[in-house]
HTML snippet that shows the backbone in 3Dmol.js (N, CA, C, O; Angstrom):
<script src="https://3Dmol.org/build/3Dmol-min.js"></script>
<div id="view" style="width:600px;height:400px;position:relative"></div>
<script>
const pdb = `
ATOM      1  N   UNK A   1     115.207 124.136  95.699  1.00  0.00           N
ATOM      2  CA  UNK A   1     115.995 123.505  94.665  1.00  0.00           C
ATOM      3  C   UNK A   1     115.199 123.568  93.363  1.00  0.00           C
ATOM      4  O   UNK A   1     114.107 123.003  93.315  1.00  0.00           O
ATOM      5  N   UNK A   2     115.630 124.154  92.415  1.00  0.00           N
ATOM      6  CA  UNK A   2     115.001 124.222  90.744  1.00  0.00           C
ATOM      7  C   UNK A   2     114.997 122.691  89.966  1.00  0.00           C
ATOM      8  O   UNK A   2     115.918 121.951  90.312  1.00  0.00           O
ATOM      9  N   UNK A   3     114.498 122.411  89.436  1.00  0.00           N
ATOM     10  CA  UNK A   3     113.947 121.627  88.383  1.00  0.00           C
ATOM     11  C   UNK A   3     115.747 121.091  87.961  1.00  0.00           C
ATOM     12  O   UNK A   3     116.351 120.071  88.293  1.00  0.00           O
ATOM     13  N   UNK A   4     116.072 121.971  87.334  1.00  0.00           N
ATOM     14  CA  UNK A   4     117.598 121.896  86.695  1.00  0.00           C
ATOM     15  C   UNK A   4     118.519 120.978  87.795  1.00  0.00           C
ATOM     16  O   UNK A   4     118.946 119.825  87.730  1.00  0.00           O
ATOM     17  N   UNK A   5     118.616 121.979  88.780  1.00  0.00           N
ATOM     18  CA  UNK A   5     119.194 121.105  89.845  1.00  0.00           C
ATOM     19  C   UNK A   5     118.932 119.714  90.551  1.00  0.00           C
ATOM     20  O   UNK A   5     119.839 119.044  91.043  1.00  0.00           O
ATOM     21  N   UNK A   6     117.500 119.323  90.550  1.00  0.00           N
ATOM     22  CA  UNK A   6     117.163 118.184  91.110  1.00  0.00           C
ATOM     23  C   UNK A   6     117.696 116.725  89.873  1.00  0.00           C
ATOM     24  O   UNK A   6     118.007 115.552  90.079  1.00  0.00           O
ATOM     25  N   UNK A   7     117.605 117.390  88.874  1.00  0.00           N
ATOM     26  CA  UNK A   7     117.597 116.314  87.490  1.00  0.00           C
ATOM     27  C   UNK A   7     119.427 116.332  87.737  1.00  0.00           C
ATOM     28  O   UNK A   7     120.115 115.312  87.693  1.00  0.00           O
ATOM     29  N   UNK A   8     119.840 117.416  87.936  1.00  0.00           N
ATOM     30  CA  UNK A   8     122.088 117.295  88.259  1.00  0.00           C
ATOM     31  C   UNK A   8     121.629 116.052  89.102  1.00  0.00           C
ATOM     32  O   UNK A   8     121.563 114.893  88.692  1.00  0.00           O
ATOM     33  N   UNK A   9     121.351 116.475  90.252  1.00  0.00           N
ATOM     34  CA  UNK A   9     121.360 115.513  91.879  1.00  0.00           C
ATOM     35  C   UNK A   9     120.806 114.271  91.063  1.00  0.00           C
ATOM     36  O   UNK A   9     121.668 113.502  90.637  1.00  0.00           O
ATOM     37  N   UNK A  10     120.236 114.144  90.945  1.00  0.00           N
ATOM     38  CA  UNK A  10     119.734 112.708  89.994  1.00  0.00           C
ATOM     39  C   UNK A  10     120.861 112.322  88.907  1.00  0.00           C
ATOM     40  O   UNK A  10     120.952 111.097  88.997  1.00  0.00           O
ATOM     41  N   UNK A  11     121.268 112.526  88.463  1.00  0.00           N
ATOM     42  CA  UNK A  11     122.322 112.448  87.243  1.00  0.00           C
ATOM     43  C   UNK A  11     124.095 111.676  88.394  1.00  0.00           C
ATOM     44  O   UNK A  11     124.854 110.708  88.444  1.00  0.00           O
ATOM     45  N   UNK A  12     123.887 112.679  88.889  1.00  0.00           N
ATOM     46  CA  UNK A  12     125.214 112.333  89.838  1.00  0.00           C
ATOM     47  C   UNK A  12     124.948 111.049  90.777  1.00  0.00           C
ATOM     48  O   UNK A  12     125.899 110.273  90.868  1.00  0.00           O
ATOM     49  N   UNK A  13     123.713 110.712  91.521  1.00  0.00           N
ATOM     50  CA  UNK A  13     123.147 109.723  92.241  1.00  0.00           C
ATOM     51  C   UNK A  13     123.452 108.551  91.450  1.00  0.00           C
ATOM     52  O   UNK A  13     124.209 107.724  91.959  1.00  0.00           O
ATOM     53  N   UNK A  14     122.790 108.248  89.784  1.00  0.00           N
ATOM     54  CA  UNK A  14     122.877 107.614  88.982  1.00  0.00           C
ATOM     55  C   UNK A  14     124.423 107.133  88.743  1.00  0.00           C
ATOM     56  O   UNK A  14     124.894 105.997  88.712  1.00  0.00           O
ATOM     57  N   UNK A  15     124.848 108.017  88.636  1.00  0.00           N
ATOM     58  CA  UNK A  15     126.726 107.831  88.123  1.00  0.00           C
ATOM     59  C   UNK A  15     127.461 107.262  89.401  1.00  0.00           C
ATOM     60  O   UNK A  15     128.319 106.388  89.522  1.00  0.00           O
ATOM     61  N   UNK A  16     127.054 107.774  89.973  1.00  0.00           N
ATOM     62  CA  UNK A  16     127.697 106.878  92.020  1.00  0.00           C
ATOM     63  C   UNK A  16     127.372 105.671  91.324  1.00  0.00           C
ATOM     64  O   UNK A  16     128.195 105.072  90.631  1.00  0.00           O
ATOM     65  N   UNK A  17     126.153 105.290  91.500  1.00  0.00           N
ATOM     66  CA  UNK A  17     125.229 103.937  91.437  1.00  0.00           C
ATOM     67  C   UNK A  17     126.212 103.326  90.506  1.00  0.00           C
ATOM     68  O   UNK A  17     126.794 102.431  91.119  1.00  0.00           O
ATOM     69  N   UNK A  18     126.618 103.422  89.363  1.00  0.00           N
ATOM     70  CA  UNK A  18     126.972 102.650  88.395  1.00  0.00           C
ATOM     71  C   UNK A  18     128.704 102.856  88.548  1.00  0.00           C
ATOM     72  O   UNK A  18     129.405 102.052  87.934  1.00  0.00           O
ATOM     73  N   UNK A  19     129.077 103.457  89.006  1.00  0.00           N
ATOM     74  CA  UNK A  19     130.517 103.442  89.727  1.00  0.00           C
ATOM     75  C   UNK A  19     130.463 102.430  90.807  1.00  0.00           C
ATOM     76  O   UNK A  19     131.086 101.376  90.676  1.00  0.00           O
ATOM     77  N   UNK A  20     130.101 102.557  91.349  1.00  0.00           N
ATOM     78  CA  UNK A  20     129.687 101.558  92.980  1.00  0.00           C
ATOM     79  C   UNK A  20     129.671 100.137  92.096  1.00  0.00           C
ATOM     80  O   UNK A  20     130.587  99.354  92.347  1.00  0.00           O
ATOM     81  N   UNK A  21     129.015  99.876  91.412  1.00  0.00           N
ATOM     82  CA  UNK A  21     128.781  98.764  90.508  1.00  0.00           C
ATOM     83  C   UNK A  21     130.200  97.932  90.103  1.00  0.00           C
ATOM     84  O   UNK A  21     130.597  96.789  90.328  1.00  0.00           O
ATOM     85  N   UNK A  22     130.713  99.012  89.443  1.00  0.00           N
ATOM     86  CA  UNK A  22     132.048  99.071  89.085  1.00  0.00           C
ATOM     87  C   UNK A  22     133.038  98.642  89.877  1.00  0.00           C
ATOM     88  O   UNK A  22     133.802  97.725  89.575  1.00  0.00           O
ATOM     89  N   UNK A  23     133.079  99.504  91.279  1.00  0.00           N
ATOM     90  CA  UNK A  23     133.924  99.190  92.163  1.00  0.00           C
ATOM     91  C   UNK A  23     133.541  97.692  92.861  1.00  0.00           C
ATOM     92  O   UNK A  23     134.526  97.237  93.442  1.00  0.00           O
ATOM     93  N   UNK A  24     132.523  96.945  92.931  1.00  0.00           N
ATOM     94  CA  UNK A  24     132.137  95.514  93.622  1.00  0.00           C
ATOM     95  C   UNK A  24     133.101  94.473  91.916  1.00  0.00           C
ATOM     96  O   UNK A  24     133.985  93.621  91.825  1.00  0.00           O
ATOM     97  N   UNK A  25     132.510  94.989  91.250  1.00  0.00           N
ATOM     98  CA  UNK A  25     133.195  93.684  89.773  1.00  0.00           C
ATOM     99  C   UNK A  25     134.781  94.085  90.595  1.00  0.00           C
ATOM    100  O   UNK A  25     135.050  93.263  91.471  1.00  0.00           O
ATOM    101  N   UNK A  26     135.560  94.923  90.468  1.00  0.00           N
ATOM    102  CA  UNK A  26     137.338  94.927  90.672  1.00  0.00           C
ATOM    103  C   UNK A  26     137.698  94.867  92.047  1.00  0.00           C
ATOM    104  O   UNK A  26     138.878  94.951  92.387  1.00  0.00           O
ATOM    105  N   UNK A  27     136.944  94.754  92.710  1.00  0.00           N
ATOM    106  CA  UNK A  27     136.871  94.117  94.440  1.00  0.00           C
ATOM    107  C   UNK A  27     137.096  95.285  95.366  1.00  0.00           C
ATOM    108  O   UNK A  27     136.833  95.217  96.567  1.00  0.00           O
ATOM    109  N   UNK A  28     137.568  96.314  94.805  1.00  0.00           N
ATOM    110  CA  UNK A  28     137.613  97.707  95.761  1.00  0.00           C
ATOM    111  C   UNK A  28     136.294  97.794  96.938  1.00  0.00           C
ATOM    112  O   UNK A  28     136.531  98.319  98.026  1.00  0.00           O
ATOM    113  N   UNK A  29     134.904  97.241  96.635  1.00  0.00           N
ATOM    114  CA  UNK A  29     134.193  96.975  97.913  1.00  0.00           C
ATOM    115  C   UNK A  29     133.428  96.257  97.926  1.00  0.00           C
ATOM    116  O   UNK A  29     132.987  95.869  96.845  1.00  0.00           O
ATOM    117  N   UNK A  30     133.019  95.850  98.881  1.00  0.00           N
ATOM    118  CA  UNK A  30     132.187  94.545  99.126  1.00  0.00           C
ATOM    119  C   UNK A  30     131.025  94.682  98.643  1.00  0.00           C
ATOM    120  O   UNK A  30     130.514  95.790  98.474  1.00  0.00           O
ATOM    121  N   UNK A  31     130.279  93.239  98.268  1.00  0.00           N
ATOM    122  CA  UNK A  31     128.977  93.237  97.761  1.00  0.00           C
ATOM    123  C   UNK A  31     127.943  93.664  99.488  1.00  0.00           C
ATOM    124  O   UNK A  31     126.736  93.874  99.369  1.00  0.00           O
ATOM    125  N   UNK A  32     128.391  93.713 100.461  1.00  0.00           N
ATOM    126  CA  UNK A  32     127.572  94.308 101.623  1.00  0.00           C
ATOM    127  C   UNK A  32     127.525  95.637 101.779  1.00  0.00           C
ATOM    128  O   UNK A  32     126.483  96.230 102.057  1.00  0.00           O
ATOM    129  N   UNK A  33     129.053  96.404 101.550  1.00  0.00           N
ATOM    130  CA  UNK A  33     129.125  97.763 101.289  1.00  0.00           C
ATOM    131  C   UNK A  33     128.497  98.523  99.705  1.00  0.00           C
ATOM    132  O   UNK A  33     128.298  99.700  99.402  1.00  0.00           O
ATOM    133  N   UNK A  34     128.324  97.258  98.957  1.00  0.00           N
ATOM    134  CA  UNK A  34     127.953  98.180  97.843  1.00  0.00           C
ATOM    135  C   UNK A  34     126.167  98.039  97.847  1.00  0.00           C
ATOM    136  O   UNK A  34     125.420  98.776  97.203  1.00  0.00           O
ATOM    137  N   UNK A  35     125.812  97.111  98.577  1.00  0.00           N
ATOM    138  CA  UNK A  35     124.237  96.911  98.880  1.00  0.00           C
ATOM    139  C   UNK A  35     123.677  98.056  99.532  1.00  0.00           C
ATOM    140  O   UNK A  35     122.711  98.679  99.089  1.00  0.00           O
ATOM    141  N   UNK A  36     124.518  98.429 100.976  1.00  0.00           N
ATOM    142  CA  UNK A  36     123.791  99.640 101.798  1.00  0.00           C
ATOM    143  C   UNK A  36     124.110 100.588 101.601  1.00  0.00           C
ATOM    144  O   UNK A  36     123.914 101.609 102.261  1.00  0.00           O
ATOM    145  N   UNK A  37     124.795 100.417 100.436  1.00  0.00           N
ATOM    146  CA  UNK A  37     125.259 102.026  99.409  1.00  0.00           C
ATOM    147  C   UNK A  37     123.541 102.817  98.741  1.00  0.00           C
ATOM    148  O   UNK A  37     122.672 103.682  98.851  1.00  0.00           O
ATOM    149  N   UNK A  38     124.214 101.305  97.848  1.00  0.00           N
ATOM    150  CA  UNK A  38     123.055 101.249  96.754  1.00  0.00           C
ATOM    151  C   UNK A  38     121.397 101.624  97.495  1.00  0.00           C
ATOM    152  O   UNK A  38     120.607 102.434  97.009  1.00  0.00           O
ATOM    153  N   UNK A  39     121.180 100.882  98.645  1.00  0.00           N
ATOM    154  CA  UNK A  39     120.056 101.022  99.636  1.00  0.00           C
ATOM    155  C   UNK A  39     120.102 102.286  99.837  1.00  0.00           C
ATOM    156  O   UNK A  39     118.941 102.626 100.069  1.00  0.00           O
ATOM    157  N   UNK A  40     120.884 103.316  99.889  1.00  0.00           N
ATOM    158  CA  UNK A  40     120.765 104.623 100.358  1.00  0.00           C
ATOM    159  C   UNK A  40     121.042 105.419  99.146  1.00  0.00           C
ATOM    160  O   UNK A  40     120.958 106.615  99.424  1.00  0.00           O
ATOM    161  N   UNK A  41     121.381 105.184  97.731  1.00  0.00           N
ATOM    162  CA  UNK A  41     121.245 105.891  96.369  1.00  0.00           C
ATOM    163  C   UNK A  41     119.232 105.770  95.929  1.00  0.00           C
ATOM    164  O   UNK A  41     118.332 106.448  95.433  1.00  0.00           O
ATOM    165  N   UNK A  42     119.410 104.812  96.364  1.00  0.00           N
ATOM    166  CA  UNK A  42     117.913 103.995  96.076  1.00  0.00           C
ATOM    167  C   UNK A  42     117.199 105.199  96.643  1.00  0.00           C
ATOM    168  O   UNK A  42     116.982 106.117  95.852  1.00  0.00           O
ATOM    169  N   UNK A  43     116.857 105.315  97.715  1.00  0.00           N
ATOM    170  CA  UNK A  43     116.037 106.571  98.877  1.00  0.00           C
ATOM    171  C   UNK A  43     116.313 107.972  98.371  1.00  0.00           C
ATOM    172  O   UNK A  43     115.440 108.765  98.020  1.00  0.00           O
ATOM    173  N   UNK A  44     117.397 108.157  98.372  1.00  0.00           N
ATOM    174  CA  UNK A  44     117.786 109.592  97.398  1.00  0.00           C
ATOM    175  C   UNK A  44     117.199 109.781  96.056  1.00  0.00           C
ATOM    176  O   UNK A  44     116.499 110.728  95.698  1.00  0.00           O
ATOM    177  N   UNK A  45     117.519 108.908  95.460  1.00  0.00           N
ATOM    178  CA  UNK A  45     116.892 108.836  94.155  1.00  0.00           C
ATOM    179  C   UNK A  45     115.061 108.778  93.961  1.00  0.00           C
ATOM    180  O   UNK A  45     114.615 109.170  92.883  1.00  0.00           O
ATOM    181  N   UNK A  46     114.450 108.469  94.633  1.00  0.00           N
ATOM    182  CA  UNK A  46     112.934 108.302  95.376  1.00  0.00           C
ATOM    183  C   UNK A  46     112.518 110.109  95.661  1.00  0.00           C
ATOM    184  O   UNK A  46     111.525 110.723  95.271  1.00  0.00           O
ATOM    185  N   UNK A  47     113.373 110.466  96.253  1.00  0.00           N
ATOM    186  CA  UNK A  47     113.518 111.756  97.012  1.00  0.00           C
ATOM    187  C   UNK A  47     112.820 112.837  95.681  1.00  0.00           C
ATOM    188  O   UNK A  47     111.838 113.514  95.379  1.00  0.00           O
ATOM    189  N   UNK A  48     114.550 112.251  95.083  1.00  0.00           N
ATOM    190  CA  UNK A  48     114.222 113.562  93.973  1.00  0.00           C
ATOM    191  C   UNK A  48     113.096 113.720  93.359  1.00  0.00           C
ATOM    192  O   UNK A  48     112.324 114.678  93.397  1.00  0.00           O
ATOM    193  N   UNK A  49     113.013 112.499  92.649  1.00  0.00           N
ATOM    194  CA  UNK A  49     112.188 111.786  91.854  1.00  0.00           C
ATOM    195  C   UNK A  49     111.286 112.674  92.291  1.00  0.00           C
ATOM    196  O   UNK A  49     111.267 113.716  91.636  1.00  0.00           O
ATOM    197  N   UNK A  50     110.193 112.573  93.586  1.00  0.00           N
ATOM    198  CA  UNK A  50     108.956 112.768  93.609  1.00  0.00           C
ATOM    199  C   UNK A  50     108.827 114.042  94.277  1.00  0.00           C
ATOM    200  O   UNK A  50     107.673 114.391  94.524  1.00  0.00           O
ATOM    201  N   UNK A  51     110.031 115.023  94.717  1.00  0.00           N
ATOM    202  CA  UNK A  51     110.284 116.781  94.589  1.00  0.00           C
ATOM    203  C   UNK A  51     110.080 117.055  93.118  1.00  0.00           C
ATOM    204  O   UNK A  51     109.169 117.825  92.812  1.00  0.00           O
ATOM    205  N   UNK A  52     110.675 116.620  92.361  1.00  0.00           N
ATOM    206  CA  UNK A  52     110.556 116.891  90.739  1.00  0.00           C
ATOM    207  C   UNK A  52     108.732 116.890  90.562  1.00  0.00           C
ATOM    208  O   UNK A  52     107.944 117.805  90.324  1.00  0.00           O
ATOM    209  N   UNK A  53     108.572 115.651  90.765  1.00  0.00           N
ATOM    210  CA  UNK A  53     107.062 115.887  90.331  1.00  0.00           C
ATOM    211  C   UNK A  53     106.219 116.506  91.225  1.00  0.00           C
ATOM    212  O   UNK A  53     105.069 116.497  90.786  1.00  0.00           O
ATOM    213  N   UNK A  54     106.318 117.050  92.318  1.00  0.00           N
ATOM    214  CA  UNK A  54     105.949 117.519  93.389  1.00  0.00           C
ATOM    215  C   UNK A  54     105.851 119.247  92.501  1.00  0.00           C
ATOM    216  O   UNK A  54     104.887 120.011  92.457  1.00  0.00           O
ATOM    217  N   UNK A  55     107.083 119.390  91.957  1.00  0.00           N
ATOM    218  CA  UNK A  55     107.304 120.952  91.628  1.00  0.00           C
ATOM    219  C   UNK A  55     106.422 120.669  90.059  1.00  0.00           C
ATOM    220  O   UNK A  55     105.709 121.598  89.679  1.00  0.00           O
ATOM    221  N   UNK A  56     106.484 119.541  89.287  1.00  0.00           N
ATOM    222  CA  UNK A  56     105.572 119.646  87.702  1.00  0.00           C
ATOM    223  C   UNK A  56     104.771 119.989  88.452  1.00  0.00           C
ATOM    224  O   UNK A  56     104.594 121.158  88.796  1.00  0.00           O
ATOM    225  N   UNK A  57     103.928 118.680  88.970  1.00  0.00           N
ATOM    226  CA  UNK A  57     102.574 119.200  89.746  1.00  0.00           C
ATOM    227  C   UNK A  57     102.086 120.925  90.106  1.00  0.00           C
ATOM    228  O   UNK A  57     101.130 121.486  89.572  1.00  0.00           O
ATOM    229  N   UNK A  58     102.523 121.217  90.592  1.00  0.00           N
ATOM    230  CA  UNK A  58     102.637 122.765  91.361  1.00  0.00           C
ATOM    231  C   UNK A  58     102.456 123.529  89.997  1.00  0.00           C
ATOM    232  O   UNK A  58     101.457 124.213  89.771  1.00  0.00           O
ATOM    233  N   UNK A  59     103.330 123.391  89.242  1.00  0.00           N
ATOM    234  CA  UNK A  59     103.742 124.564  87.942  1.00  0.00           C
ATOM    235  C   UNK A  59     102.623 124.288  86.933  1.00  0.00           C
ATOM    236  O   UNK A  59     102.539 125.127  86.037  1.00  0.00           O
ATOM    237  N   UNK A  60     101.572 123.071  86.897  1.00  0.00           N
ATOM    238  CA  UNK A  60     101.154 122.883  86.100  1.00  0.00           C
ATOM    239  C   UNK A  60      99.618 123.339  86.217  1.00  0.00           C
ATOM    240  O   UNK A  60      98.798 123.558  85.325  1.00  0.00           O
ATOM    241  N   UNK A  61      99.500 123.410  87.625  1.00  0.00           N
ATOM    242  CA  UNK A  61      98.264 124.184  88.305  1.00  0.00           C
ATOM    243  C   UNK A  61      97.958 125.641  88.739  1.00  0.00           C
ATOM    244  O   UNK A  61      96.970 126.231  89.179  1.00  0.00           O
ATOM    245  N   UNK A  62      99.266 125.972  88.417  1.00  0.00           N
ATOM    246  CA  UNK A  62      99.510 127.541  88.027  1.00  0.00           C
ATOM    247  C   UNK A  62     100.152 128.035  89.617  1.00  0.00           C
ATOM    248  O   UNK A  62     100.092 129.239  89.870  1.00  0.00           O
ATOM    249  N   UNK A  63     100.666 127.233  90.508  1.00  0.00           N
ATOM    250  CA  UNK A  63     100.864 127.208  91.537  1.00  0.00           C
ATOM    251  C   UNK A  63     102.715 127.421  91.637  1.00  0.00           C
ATOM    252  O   UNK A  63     103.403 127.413  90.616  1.00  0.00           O
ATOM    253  N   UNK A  64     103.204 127.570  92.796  1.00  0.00           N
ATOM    254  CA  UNK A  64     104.644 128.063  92.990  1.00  0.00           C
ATOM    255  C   UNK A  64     105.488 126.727  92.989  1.00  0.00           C
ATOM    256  O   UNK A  64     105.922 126.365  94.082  1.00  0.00           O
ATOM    257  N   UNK A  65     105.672 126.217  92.255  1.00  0.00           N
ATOM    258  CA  UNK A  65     106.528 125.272  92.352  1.00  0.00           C
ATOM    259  C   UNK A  65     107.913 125.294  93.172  1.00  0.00           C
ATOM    260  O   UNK A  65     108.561 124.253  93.056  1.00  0.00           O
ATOM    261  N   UNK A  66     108.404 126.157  93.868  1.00  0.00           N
ATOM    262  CA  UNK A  66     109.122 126.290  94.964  1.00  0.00           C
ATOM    263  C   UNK A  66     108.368 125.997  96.683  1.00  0.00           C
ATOM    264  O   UNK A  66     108.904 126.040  97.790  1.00  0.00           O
ATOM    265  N   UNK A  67     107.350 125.786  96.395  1.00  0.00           N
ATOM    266  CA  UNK A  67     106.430 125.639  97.163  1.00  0.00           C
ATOM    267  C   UNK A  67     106.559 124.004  97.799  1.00  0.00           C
ATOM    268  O   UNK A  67     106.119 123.648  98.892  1.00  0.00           O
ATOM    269  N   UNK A  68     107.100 123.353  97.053  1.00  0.00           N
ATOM    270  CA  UNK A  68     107.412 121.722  97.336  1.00  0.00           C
ATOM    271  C   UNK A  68     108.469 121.680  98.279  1.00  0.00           C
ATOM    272  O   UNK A  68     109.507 122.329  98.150  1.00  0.00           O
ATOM    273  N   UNK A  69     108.166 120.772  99.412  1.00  0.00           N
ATOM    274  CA  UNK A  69     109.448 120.635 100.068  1.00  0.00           C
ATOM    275  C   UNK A  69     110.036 119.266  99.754  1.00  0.00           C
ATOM    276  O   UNK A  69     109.415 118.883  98.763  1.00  0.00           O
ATOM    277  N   UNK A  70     110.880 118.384 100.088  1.00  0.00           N
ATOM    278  CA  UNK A  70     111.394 117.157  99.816  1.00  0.00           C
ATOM    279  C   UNK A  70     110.176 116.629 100.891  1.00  0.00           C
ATOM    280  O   UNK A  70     109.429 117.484 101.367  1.00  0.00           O
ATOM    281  N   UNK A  71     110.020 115.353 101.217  1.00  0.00           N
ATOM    282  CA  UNK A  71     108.898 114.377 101.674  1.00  0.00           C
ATOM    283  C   UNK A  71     110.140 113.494 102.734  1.00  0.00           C
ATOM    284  O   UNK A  71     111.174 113.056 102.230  1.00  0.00           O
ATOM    285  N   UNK A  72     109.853 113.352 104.112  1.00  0.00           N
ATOM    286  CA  UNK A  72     110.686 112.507 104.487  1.00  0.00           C
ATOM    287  C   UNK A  72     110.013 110.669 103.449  1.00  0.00           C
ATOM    288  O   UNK A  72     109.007 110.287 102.850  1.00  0.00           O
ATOM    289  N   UNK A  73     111.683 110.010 103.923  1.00  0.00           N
ATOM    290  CA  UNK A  73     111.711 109.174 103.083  1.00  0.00           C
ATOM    291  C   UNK A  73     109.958 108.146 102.564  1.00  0.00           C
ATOM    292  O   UNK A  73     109.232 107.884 101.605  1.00  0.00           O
ATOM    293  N   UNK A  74     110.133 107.921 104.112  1.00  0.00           N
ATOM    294  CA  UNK A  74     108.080 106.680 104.432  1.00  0.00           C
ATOM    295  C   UNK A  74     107.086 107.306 103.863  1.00  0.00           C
ATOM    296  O   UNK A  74     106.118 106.548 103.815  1.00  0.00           O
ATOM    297  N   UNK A  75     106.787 108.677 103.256  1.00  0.00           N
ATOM    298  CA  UNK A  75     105.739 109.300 102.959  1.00  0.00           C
ATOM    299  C   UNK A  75     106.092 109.483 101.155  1.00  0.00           C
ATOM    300  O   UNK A  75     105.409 110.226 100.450  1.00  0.00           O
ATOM    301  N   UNK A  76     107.243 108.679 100.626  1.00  0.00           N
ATOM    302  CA  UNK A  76     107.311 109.235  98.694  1.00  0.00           C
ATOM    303  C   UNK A  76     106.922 107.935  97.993  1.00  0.00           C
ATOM    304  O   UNK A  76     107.621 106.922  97.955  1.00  0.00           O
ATOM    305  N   UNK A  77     106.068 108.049  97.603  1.00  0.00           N
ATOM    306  CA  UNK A  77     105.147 107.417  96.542  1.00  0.00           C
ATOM    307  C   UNK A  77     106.251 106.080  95.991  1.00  0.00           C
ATOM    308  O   UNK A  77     107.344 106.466  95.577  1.00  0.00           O
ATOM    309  N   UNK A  78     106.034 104.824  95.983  1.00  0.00           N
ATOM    310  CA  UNK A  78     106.545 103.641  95.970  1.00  0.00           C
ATOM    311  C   UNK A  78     107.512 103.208  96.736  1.00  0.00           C
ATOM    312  O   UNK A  78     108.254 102.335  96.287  1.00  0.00           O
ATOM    313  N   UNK A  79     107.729 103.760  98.147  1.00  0.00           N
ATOM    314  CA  UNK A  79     108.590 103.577  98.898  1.00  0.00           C
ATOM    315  C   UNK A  79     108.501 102.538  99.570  1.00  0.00           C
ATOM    316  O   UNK A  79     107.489 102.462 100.266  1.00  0.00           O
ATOM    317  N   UNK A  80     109.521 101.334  99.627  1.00  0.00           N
ATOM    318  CA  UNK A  80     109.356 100.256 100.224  1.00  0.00           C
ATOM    319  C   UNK A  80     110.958  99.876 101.246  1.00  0.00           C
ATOM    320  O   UNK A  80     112.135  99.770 100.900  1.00  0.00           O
ATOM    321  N   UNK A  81     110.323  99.769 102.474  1.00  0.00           N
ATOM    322  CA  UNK A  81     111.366  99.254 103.519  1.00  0.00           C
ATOM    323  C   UNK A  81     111.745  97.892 103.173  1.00  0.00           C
ATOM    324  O   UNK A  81     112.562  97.284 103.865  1.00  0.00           O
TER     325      UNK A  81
END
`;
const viewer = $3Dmol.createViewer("view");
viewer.addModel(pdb, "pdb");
viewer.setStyle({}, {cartoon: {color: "spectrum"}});
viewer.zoomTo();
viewer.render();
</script>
């Protein structure tokens, strides 16, 4: 996944998030459904986040920045259960 693309996937994650928001104020879903939503935009968003810097990192050391894979969730830098 390129640089370009991870920042879309982030962009769209973001816009759920604040739709979801949206949909709990006009009652379309519950504040429980919009929590373990949000709980799982949250982890995605973590994801990208630290593939993105995973690939700066890489590119900035003169290294292949395709070279980054995504991190399962327990192993990305401020991750809290």
């Amino acid at each position: 996944m390129q640089d370009n693309e991870i920042l879309t996937k982030i962009s769209d994650l973001v816009a759920e998030e604040h739709d979801l928001r949206g949909k709990v104020a006009s009652g379309e879903v519950t504040t429980d459904e919009e929590h373990a939503r949000v709980k799982e935009l949250e982890v995605a968003l973590d994801q990208c986040w630290d593939l993105l810097r995973q690939r700066r990192a890489r590119r900035s050391v003169g290294e292949d920045p395709d070279s980054a894979a995504a991190r399962p969730v327990n192993e990305v830098e401020n991750y809290q259960q």
